[in-house]
N, C-alpha and C positions, 0 to 999 in steps of 0.2 A: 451472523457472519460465521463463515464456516473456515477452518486451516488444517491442513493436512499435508501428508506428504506431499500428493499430487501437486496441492494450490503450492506449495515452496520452491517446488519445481520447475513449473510452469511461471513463478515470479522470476526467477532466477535464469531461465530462458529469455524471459523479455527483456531481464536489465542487463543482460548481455550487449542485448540489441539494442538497449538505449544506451548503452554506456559506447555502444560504437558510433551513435548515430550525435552524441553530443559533447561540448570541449571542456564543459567542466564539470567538478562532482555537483555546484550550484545549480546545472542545467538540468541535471539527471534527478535532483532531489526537485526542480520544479515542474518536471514529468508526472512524478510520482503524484508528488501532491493534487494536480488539476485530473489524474486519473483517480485517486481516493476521493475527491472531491464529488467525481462525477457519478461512481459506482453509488457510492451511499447516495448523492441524491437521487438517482434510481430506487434503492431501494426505501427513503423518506416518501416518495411521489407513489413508488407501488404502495403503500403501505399507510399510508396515509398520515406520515409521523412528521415531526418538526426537522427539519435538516440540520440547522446548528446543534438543538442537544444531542439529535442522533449522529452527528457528527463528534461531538465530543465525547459520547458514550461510546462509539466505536475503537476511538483513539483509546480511551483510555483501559479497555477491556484488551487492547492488545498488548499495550505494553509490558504488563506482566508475561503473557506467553513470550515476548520476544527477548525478554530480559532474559530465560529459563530454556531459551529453544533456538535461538539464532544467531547468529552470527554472520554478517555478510558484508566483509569489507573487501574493498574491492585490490584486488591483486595486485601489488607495488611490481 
């Protein structure tokens, strides 16, 4: 998994556009997750890894960057 400026940017472009396209923050948080969902298991199927643990190795390898690097609540 790769994060960088570019990739923050480009999430923050989309959740514009989800946040226009859905009514609540519950809808937008279940966008997100059926696309994390779908990307890792792309990358378990290229790769030929397990999806739940690499699913939860994923998650939890972000958490520290995002604890240390993000902030993205959405505009009252």
């Amino acid at each position: 998994m790769k994060i960088g400026p570019a990739h923050v940017d480009l999430a923050m472009r989309l959740r514009k556009q989800i946040q226009k396209e859905t009514a609540t923050i519950g809808d937008g948080e279940g966008v997100a997750v059926v696309l994390l969902w779908s990307f890792v298991a792309d990358h378990a199927k290229a790769h030929k890894h397990e999806l739940e643990p690499l699913f939860r190795d994923q998650v939890e390898a972000f958490l520290g960057f995002a604890r240390d690097n993000l902030e993205m609540v959405r505009p009252q």
